[in-house]
N, C-alpha and C positions, 0 to 999 in steps of 0.2 A: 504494500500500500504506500502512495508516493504521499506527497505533500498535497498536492490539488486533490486527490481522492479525500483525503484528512479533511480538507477545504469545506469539500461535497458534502459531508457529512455532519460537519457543523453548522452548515448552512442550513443543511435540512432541519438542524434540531432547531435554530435560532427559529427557522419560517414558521417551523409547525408548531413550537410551543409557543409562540408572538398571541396565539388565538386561543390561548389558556387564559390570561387574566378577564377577556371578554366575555368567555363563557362564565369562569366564577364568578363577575359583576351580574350579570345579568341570573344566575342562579340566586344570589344575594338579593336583587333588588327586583326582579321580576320584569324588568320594564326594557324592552327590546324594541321599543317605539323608535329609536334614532337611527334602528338598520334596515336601511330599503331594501325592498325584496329587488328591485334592479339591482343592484350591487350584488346580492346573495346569489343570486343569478349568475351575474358575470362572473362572481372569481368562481362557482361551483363550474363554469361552462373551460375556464382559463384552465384550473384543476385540470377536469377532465382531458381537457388534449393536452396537457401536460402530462399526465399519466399514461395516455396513449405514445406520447411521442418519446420519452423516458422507455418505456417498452420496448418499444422498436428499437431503440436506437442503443439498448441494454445501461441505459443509466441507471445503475442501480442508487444510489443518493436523492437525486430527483427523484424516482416513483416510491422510493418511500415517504420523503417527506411530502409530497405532492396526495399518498394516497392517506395519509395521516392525517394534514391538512384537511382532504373530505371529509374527512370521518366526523373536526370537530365544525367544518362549514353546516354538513347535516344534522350537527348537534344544535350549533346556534337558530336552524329553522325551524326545527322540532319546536324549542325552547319558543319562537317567536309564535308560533302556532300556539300551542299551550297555555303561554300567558297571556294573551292577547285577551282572555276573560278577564285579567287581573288588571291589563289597561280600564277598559269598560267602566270596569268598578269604584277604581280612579278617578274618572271624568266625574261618575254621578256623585262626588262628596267634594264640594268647594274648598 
């Protein structure tokens, strides 16, 4: 393993844990109103041929952190779905 592979794999940890303190703010505080589903979209769409192209192209760095990444993208939608009552509820108390 060279130095740039070393690289590869720190980068992957850096990108895919970056989307850890978002998820525990919003597991803490319920409120997922400031993430446009445009945006959730894009980088889930960005992911995906990143994962795809990582594949093909055997970059093992990339498609792990790339399919890590999904994992917690699909967690923050879930999470927007879910609490999206907990917004609602919000609104009707002044």
């Amino acid at each position: 393993m060279d130095f740039s592979e070393i690289c590869g794999y720190l980068a992957g940890i850096f990108y895919a844990s970056s989307l850890i303190p978002q998820i525990y703010k919003s597991c803490k505080t319920k409120k997922l109103d400031d993430l446009s589903w445009l945006w959730l979209f894009m980088f889930a769409m960005a992911l995906l041929m990143s994962i795809i192209y990582s594949y093909g192209r055997s970059l093992l760095p990339i498609f792990i952190s790339s399919f890590i990444e999904l994992i917690f993208l699909l967690i923050l939608m879930i999470m927007k779905v879910c609490y999206k009552e907990y917004d609602i509820l919000d609104d009707d108390n002044p």
